[in-house]
N, C-alpha and C positions, 0 to 999 in steps of 0.2 A: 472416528478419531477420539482418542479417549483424552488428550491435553483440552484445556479451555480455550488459552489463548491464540487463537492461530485465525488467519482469513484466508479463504480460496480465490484462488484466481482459476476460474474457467472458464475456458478454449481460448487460450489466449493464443491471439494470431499473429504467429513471425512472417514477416513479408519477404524475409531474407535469410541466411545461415549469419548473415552479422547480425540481423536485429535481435537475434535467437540466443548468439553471443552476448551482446551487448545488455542483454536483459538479464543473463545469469550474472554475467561480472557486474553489472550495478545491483541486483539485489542483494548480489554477496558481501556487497562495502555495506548493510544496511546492519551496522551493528546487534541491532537491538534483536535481529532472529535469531534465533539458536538451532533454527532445522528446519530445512525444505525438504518434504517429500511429496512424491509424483504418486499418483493414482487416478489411473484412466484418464482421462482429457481435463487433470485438474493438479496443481499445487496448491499446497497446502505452505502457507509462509507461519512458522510456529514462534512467540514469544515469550519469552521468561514470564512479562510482565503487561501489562498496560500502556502503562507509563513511559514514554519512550522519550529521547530527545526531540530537540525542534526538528533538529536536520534529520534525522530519522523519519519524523512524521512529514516534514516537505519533501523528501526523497523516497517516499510512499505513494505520497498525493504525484510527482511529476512521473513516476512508473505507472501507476494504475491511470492517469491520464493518455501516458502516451500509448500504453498498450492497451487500451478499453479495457480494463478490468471492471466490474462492477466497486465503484466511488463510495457507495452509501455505509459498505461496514469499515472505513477508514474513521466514521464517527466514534467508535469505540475509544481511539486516542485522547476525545476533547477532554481536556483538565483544567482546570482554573490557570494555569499558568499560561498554556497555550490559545486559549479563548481570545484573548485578545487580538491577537493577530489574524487569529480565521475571523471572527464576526464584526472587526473594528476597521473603520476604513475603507477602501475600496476592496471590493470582494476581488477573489483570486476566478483567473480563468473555470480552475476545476468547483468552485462553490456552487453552480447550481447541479452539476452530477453526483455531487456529494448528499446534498441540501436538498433537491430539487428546486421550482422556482417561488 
């Protein structure tokens, strides 16, 4: 892949033809991609940018949770603005698969 910005999601496992659904139309509301493409047992989620909004990056983190994606390159988002929320307070379900413990 010759863009920078992008994370794979592989073998991601649909348990259903809806969950299969329901995972393309919610990664398609996630504004901040500009292109999904397939190769072999992997997507590739491509971004303009880094820097993405909150609901973007929480509607990242509740995808790559509920579908097991690997959590750890979702850190690539953290920015001063956003930090506060993931490290402040009580931790989020998905922080130790992101984070580990």
């Amino acid at each position: 892949m010759k863009r920078k910005n992008f994370l794979v999601c592989k073998n991601v496992k649909f348990n259903s033809a809806f969950d299969k659904e329901g995972f393309f139309e919610w990664i398609n509301k996630v504004k901040s991609i500009i292109e999904i493409k397939k190769n072999d047992n992997s997507l590739y989620l491509f971004f303009k940018t880094k820097r993405i909004s909150d609901k973007d990056f929480r509607a990242l983190i509740g995808l790559f949770d509920r579908f097991k994606i690997e959590m750890k390159q979702l850190k690539v988002f953290l920015n001063e603005r956003n930090k506060k929320w993931v490290f402040e307070g009580d931790k989020g379900y998905w922080y130790n698969r992101m984070f580990g413990q």
